[in-house]
N, C-alpha and C positions, 0 to 999 in steps of 0.2 A: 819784262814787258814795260812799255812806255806809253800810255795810255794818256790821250788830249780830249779833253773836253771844252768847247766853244761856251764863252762866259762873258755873262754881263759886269761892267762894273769890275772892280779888283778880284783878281785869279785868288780865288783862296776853294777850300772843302765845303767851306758855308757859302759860297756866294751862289750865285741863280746863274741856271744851266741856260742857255741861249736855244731861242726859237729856231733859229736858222744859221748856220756853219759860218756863212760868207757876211753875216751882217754883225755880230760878234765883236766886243770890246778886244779881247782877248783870247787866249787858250789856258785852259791852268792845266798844265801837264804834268802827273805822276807819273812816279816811276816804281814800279810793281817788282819785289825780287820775294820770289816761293811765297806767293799768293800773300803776300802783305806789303801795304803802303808803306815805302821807303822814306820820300822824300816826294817834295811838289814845287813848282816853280811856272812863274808865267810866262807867258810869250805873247808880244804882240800881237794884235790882226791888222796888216798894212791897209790902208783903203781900198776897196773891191776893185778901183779903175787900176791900180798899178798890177799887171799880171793878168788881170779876169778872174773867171772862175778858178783857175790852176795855177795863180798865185799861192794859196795857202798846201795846195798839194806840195809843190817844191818846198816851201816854209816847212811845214810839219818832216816831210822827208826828212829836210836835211836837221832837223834839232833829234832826230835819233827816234819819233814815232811810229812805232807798231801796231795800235789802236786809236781809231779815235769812234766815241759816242755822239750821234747829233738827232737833232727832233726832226731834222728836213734839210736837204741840200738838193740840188740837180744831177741830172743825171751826166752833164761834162764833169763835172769834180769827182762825183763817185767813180768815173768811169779811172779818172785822173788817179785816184788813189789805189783801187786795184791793181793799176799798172807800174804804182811802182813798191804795191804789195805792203799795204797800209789797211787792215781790215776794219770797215767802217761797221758800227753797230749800229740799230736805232730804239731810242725811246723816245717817246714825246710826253712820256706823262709825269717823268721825276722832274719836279724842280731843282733841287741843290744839286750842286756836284759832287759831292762826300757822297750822296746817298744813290748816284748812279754809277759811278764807279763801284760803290759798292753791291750792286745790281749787276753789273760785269763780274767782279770777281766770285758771285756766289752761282754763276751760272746761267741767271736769268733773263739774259738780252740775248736775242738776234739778230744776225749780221743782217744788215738792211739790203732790202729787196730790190732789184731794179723797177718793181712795180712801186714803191713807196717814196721812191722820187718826185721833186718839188717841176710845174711846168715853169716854162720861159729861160732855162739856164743851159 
C-alpha cells in the first residue's frame, strides 16, 4: 500500500496534515508493506492553476498511490481519484501525519463520502 497525505511545510511523520488536498505544500507519501511503515518520501504539490483540480490526481497516480487521507477536497478530485482507483479516506481531526496514517492502518478511518465533499471545486 502507498498511502499520501497532503502536508504542510516539510513531508515528514511529524509535520501537520493539511486542511485541504489542493492547497497543500506537499504530499509525504508512505509506503505500507504487511501493515507497517516501510519507507516515506515527499512529493511536490504543483500550483492548483497548472492541471486544476485533477492535477494532483494524475500526480499521486502516476508516483505509485493507492491511498490517500485528506480533511476536504471537492467533489471533481474525489470523483478524479476513484476513477483511476486511488481510495480516498477522510479525517479532519488528526493533525500530524504519523498519527493519521497511523489511524489508517489500525482501521479507524473511512473512506470519504460524497456527501463530505468541499463546495466550489
Amino acid at each position: 500500500m502507498v498511502v499520501a497525505v497532503p502536508t504542510m511545510g516539510e513531508a515528514s511523520m511529524e509535520s501537520e496534515r493539511s486542511g485541504h488536498f489542493g492547497h497543500c505544500d506537499n504530499f509525504t507519501v508512505v509506503h505500507v508493506k504487511e501493515g507497517a511503515i516501510e519507507s516515506m518520501r515527499p512529493v511536490d504539490n504543483p500550483p492548483h492553476e497548472e492541471g486544476g483540480c485533477l492535477r494532483p490526481v494524475n500526480l499521486l497516480a502516476s508516483e505509485g498511490v493507492t491511498v490517500l487521507i485528506v480533511a476536504g477536497m471537492g467533489a471533481r478530485p474525489l470523483a478524479g481519484f476513484n476513477d483511476v482507483g486511488i481510495e480516498v479516506y477522510f479525517d479532519n481531526t488528526t493533525p500530524i501525519v504519523g498519527d493519521v496514517v497511523a489511524h489508517l492502518l489500525a482501521g479507524r478511518l473511512a473512506k470519504m463520502d460524497p456527501q463530505q465533499v468541499c463546495g466550489g471545486h
